[in-house]
VOGU-3710 file (C-alpha; in Angstrom, 3 decimals, decimal comma):
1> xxxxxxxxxx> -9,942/-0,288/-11,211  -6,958/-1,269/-9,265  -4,932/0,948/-6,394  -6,030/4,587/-5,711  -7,714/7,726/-6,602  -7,772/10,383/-4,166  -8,163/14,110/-5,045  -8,884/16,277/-1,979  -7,394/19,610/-3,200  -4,841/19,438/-0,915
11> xxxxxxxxxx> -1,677/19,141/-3,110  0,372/17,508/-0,296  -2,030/15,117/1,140  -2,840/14,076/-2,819  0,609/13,668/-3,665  1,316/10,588/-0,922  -0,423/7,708/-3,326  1,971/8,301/-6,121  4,903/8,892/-4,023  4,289/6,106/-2,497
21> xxxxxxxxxx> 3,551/3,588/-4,724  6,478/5,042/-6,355  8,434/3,788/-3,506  6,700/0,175/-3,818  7,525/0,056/-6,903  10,914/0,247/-6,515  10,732/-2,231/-3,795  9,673/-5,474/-5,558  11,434/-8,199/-5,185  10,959/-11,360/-7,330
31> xxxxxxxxxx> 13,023/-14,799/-6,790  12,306/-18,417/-8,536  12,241/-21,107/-6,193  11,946/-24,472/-6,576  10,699/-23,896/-9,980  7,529/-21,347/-8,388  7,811/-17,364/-8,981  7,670/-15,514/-5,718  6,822/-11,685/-6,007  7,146/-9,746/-2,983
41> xxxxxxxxxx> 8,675/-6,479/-1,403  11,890/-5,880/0,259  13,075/-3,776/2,778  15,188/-1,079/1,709  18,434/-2,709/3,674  17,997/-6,628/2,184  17,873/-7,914/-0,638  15,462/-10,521/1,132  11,606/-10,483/1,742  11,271/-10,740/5,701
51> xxxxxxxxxx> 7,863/-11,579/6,812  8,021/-9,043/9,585  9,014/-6,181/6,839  6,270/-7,511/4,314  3,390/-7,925/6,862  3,812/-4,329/7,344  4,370/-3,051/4,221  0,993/-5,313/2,401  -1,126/-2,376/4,644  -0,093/-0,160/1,388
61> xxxxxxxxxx> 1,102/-3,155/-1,675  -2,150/-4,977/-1,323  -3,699/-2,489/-3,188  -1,256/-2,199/-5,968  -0,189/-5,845/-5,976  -1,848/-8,498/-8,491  -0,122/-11,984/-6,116  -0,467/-11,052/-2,727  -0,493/-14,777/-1,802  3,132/-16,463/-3,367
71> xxxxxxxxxx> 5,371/-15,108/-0,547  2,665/-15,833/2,456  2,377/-19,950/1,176  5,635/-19,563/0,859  6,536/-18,929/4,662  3,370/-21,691/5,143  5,403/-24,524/2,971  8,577/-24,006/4,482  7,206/-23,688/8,340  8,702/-26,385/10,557
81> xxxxxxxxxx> 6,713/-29,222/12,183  7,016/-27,513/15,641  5,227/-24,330/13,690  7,987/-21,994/13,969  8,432/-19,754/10,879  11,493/-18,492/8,682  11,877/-14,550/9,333  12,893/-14,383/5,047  14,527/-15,883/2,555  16,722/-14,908/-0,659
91> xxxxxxxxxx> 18,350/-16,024/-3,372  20,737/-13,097/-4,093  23,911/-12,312/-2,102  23,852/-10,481/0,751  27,119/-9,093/1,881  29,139/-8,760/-1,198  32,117/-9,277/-1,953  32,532/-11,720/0,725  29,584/-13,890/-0,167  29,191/-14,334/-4,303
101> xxxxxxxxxx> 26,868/-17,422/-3,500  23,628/-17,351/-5,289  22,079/-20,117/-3,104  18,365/-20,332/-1,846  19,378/-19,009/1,595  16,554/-19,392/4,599  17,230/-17,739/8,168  15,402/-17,208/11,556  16,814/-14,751/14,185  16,729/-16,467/17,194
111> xxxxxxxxxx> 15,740/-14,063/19,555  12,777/-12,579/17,476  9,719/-13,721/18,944  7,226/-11,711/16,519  7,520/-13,871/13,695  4,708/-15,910/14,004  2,443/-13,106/14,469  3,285/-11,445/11,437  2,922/-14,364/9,204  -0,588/-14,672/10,145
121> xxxxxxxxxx> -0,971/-10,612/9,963  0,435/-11,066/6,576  -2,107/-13,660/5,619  -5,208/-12,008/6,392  -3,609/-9,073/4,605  -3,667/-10,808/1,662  -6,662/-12,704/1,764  -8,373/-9,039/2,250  -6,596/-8,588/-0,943  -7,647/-11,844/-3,123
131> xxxxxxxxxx> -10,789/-12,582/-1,147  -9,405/-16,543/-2,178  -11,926/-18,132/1,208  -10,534/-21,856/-0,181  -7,072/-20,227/-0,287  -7,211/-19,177/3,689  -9,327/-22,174/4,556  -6,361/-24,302/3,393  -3,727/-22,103/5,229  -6,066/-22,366/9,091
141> xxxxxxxxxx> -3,731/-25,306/10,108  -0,158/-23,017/9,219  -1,719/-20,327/11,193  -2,672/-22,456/14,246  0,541/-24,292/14,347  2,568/-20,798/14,129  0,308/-19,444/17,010  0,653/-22,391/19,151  4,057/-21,993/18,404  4,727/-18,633/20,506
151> xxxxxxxxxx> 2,433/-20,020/22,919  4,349/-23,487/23,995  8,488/-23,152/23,113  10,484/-22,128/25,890  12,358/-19,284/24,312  8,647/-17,978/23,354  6,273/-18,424/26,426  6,603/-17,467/29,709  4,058/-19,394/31,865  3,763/-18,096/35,110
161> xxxxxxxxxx> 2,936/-14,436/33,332  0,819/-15,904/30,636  3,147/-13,622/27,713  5,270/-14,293/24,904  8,769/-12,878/26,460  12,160/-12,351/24,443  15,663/-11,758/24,498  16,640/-8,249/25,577  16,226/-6,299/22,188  15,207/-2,835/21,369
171> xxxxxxxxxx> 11,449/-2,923/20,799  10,569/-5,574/18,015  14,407/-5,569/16,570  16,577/-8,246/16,330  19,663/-8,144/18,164  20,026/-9,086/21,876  21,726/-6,853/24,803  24,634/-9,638/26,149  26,148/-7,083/28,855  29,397/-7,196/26,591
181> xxxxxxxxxx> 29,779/-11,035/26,447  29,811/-11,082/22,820  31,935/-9,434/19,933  29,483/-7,818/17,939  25,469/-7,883/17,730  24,430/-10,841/19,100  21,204/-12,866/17,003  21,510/-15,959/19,158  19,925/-17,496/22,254  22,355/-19,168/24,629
191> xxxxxxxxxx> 22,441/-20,142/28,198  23,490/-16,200/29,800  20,208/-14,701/27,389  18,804/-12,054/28,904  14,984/-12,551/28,615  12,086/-10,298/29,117  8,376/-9,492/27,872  8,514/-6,472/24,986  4,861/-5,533/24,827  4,900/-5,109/21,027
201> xxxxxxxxxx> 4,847/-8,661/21,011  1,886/-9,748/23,034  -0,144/-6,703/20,809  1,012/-8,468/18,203  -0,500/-12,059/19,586  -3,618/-10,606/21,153  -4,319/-8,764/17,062  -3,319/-13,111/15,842  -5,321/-14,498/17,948  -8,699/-12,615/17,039
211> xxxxxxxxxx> -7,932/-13,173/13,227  -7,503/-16,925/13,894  -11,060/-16,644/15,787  -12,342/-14,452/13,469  -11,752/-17,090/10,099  -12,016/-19,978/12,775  -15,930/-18,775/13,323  -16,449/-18,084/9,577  -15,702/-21,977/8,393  -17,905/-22,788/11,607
221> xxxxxxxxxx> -15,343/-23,977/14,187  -17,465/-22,636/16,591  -15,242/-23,920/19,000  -11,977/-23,406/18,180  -13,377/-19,189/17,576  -14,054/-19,193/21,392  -10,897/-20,514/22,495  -8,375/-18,227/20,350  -11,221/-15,500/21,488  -10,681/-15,989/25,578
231> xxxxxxxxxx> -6,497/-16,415/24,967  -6,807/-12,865/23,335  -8,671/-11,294/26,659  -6,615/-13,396/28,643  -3,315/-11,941/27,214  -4,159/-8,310/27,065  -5,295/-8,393/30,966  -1,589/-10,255/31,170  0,101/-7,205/29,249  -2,136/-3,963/30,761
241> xxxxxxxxxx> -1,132/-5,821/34,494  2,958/-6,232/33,411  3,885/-3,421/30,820  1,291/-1,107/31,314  2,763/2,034/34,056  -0,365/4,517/33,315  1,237/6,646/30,525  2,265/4,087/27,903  3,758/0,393/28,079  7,172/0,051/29,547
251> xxxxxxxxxx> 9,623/-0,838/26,892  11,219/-4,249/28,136  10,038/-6,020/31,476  12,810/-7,904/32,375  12,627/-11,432/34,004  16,269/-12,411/33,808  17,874/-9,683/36,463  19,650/-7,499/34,362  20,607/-3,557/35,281  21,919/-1,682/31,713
261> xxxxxxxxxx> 23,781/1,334/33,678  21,758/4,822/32,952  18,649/2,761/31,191  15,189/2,915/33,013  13,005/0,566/31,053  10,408/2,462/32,412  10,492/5,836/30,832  11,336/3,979/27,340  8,959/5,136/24,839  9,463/2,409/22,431
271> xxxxxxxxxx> 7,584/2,494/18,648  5,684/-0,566/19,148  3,294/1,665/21,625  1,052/3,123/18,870  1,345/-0,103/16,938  -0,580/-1,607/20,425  -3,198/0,955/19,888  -3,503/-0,018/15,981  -3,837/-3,991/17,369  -6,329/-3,600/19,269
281> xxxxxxxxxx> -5,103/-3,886/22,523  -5,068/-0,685/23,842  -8,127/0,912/25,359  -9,224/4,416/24,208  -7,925/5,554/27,446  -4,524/3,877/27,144  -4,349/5,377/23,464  -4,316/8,688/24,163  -2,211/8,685/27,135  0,323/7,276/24,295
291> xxxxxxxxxx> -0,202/10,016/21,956  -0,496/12,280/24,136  3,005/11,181/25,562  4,543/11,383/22,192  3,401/14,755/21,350  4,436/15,991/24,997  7,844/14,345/23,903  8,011/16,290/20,526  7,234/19,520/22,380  10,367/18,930/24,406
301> xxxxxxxxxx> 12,897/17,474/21,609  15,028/18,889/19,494  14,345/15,881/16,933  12,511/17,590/13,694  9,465/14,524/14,271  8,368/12,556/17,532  8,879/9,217/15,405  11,209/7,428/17,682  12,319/4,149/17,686  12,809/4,784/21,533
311> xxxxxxxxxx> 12,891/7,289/23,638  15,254/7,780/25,501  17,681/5,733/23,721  20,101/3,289/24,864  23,765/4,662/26,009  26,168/4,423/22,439  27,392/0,874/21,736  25,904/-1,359/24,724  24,338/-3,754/21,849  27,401/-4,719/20,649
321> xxxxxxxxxx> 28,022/-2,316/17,498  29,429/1,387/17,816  27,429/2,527/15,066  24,139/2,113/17,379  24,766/5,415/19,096  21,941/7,654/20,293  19,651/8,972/17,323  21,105/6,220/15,032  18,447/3,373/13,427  16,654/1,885/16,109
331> xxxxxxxxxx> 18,745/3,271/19,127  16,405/6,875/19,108  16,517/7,183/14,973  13,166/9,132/13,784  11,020/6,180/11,751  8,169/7,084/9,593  7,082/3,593/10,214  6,413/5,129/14,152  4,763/8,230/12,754  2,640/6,287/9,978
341> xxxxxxxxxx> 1,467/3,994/13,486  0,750/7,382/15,275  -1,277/8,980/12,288  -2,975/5,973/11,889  -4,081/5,963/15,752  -4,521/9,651/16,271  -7,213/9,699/13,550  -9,348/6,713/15,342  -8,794/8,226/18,795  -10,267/11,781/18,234
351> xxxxxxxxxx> -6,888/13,339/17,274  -7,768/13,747/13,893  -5,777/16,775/13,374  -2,756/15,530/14,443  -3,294/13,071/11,879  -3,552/15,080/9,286  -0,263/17,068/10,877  1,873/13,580/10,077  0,557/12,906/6,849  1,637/16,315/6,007
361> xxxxxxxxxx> 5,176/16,224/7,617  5,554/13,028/6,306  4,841/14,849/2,467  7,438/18,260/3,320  9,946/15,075/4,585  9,585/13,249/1,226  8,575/15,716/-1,670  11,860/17,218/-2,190  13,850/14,537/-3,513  11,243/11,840/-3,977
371> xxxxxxxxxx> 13,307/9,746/-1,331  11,997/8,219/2,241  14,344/6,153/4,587  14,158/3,625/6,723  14,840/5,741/9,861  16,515/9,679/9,810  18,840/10,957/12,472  16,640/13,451/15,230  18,485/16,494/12,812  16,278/15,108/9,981
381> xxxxxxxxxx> 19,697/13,691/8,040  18,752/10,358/6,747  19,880/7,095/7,139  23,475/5,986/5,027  25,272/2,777/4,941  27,790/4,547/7,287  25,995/5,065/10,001  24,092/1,660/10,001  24,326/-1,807/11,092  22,517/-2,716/7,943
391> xxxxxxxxxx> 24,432/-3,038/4,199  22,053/-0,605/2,646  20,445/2,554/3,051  18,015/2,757/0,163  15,728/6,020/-0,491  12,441/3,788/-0,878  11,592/2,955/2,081  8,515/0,881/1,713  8,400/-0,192/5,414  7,363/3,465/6,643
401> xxxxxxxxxx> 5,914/4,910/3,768  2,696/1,877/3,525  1,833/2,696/6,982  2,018/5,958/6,041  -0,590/5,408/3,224  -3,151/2,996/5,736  -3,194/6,058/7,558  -4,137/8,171/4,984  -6,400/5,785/3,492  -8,027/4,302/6,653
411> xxxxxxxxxx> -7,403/7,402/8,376  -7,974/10,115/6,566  -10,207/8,933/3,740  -11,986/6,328/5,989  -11,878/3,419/4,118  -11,673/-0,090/6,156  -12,317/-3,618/4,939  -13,842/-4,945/7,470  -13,380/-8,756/5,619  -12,341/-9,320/2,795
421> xxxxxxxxxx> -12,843/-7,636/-1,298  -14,702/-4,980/0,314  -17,575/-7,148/0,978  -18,227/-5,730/4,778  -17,077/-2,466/4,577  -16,584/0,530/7,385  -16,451/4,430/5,649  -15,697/6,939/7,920  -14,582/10,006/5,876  -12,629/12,835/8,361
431> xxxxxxxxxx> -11,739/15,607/5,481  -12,548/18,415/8,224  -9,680/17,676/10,012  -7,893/18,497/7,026  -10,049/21,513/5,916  -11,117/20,431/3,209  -14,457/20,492/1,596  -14,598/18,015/-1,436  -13,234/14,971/-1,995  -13,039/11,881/-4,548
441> xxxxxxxxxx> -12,100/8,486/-3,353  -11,970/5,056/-5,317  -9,668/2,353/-3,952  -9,511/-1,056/-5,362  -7,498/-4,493/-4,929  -5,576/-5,713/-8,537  -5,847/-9,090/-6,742  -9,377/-9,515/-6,674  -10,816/-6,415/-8,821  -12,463/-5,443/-6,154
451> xxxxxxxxxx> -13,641/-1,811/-5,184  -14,583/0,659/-3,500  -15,208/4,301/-3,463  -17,506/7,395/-2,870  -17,644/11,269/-3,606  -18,008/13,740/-0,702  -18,310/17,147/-0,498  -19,392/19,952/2,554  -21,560/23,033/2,065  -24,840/24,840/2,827
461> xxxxxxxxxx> -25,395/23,390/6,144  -25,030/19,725/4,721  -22,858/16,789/3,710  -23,420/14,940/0,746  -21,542/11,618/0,035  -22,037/9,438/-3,360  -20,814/6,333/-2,149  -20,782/2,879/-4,196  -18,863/-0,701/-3,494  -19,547/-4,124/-4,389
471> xxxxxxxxxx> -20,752/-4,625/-0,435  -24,131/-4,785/0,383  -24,390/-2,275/2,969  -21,839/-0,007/4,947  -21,388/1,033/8,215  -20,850/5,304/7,904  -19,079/7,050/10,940  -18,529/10,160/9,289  -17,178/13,156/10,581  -18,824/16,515/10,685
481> xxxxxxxxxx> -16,869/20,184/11,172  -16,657/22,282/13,934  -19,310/21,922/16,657  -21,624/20,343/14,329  -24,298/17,713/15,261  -26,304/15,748/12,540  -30,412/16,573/12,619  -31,363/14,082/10,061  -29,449/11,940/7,517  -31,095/11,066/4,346
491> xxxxxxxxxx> -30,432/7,994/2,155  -32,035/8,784/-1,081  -33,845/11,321/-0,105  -35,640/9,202/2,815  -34,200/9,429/6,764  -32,553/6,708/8,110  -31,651/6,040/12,090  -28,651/7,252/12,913  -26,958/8,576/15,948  -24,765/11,399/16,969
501> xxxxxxxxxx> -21,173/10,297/18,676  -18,263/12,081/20,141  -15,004/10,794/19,950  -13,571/13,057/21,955  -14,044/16,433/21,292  -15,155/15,110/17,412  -18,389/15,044/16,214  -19,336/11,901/14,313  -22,516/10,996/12,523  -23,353/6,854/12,575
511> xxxxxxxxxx> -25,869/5,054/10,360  -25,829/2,450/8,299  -26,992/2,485/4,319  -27,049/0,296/1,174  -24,100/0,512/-0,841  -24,437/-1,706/-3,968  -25,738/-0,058/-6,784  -24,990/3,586/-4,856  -25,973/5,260/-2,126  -26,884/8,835/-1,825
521> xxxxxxxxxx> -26,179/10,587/1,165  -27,276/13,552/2,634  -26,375/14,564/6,020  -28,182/17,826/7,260  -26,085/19,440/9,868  -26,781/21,774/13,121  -25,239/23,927/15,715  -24,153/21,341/18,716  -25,617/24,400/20,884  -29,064/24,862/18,661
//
């Protein structure tokens, strides 16, 4: 079995996985070069695979997607002996009619500085995927070169803070701020750059760094583990004492002085926030101060979904282009890539029915028409070529849509690989959230073949879960309804330890519980007050 199965009763949350995929679908991209067939996924406004764009969008492909490893080796063969990365390539045209030139065409923005960290995001993606250990093994060295990378050039690093800094852009986007000293959008680093630490970055880095300890440890570098392991801590202290104010992480810390007239950096709520929490690199704490910021923020807009890009945006035009006005693409346009982050985060943080409350906003945005953008203006109109920087404005958006899905299937139905083919696996089923009281799950890698899946159902003062996978055991963190507690859970038909945790106001049962060959659950519930 390959991709997913879900059937939960509930027509909108069911309907996502098709949809979805639908959009994938739509979005493959396949080039020849140098002889070697490339398969990847574009962004609906290229006709390029960008690593930052595919990174993203292999949270939802990987299970769909047979070669989840051509376009990763080839960022890895083409990286530069200094370890820097290409942000895509292409072999198409990109602005027709003026360019008719078919040429293999490579580019890196300048003043991007997440590259790097999404090339190695996108590699343990797919190794996840194609559970290939000689595969990754061979690719450590790429990986350490592109990390060092961000940590050692002087457009990356800044020393005396211990961050990767930037030019002035909005969040993770690549266009600089150049106080009107350049015609149009400016993609280049010069000597009158503004530069300043973005925090999406260094969540970005801190996530890197543990996945390069993480395979580091497994191929027993020891070593080499502990040292990527202490630059993680050592960089989130560095961004929770310079970005964090107490409510979120300020949008753009500046270190060249640099005053954008009617812009407070501070009260910038820029998407990368609940993309921190998703890395890692947000405490509990921290993560629902953000979400509780963005639903305090939703409450007060008249936008039809608190998915901004930023909040508030920037005045119209100061980047250079007079289509970025307020509410357009990334100057305050509503993303489902920012409300896929927030699902995602709400449903780990004890906000599991705000969760469910994307998923299904996400559905009523999408159903209709069988289209999802890029970004929509705060009115809900989507995006058009018109009113965007970008050539296109495609309907299958795959950026926004896969992180919708990871939230709905690492969310909602609970399922985390925890390595690789499903071989250490995390199930933490939350269908109360969404009221519902049966569900089927099976999701599987075409990559690898590998599987996953379980059966789970509430009633008579009980949950039962059928669970089966191709890992040995599983770790369960499964929630329970209402003010529920677990009294015993049963593994078949004999009690296992467990333990009864609160996230939050949720009630959680843990244990863990063979998986291979099927494991039969039974969780007997009481009253929290009995």
């Amino acid at each position: 079995m390959e991709g997913i199965v879900l059937k939960s009763g509930r027509r909108d949350l069911d309907a996502l996985v098709p949809l979805i995929r639908g959009f994938l679908e739509r979005d493959v991209f396949e080039v020849v070069i140098d002889g070697a067939p490339i398969r990847g996924y574009r962004s609906p406004d290229a006709r390029s695979i960008w690593i930052r764009d595919y990174s993203d969008m292999l949270r939802g492909a990987r299970y769909f997607e047979p070669d989840v490893q051509s376009v990763v080796q080839h960022f890895a063969d083409t990286q530069a002996a200094n370890g820097r990365v290409f942000d895509y390539f292409t072999t198409f045209p990109e602005k027709p009619p003026s360019e008719r030139e078919n040429w293999t065409k490579y580019v890196r923005v300048p003043v991007e500085a997440d590259v790097e960290f999404r090339f190695v995001k996108a590699a343990w993606l797919a190794f996840q995927a194609c559970a290939d250990l000689a595969w990754i093994e061979r690719l450590l060295p790429a990986l350490e070169r592109a990390l060092e990378h961000a940590r050692s050039h002087p457009w990356r690093w800044d020393e005396e803070r211990g961050l990767v800094k930037r030019a002035y852009t909005i969040d993770t986007w690549d266009f600089a701020y150049t106080a009107g000293r350049h015609e149009w959008l400016q993609f280049q680093i010069d000597e009158r750059t503004f530069f300043g630490v973005m925090h999406g970055d260094n969540s970005g880095y801190y996530e890197a760094f543990r996945l390069l300890a993480r395979l580091h440890q497994r191929f027993g570098r020891a070593d080499r583990a502990a040292l990527w392991e202490e630059r993680a801590r050592s960089l989130r202290a560095r961004l929770d004492q310079h970005c964090w104010n107490g409510r979120f992480y300020t949008h753009f810390v500046t270190l060249t002085p640099c005053v954008i007239a009617g812009v407070d950096e501070a009260r910038q709520l820029s998407l990368s926030n609940p993309m921190n929490i998703n890395r890692g690199a947000a405490s509990h704490e921290q993560a629902l101060a953000i979400l509780q910021e963005y639903r305090a923020r939703g409450a007060q807009s008249a936008a039809f979904a608190e998915w901004f890009s930023i909040d508030p945006p920037f005045p119209d035009g100061v980047f250079g282009d007079e289509k970025l006005v307020a509410g357009a693409y990334v100057n305050g346009g509503i993303m489902p890539l920012a409300g896929g982050e927030l699902a995602r985060a709400a449903f780990e943080h004890g906000c599991e029915e705000y969760g469910v409350e994307t998923l299904a906003r996400y559905h009523e945005l999408i159903a209709p028409r069988g289209e999802s953008y890029l970004w929509y203006h705060p009115s809900g109109l989507p995006a058009s070529v018109a009113a965007s920087t970008s050539p296109e404005a495609e309907p299958s958006d795959g950026w926004g849509s896969s992180a919708m899905l990871w939230a709905l299937i690492e969310g909602l139905a609970g399922v985390s690989d925890e390595w690789c083919g499903f071989q250490a696996q995390r199930l933490a089923p939350r269908w109360p959230a969404a009221g519902v009281s049966e569900a089927e799950v099976e999701v599987g890698y075409a990559a690898s073949g590998a599987r996953i899946g379980y059966g789970w159902r509430l009633a008579g003062g009980r949950v039962r879960l059928e669970a089966w996978g191709d890992a040995e055991r599983a770790d369960f963190h499964v929630l329970l309804p209402g003010d529920a507690s677990a009294a015993a859970v049963r593994v078949a038909g004999h009690d296992v330890p467990f333990a009864n945790a609160r996230v939050e106001e949720s009630a959680y049962a843990d244990f863990s519980a063979p998986l291979r060959g099927g494991a039969a659950v039974e969780i007997l519930l009481e009253r929290s007050d009995g």
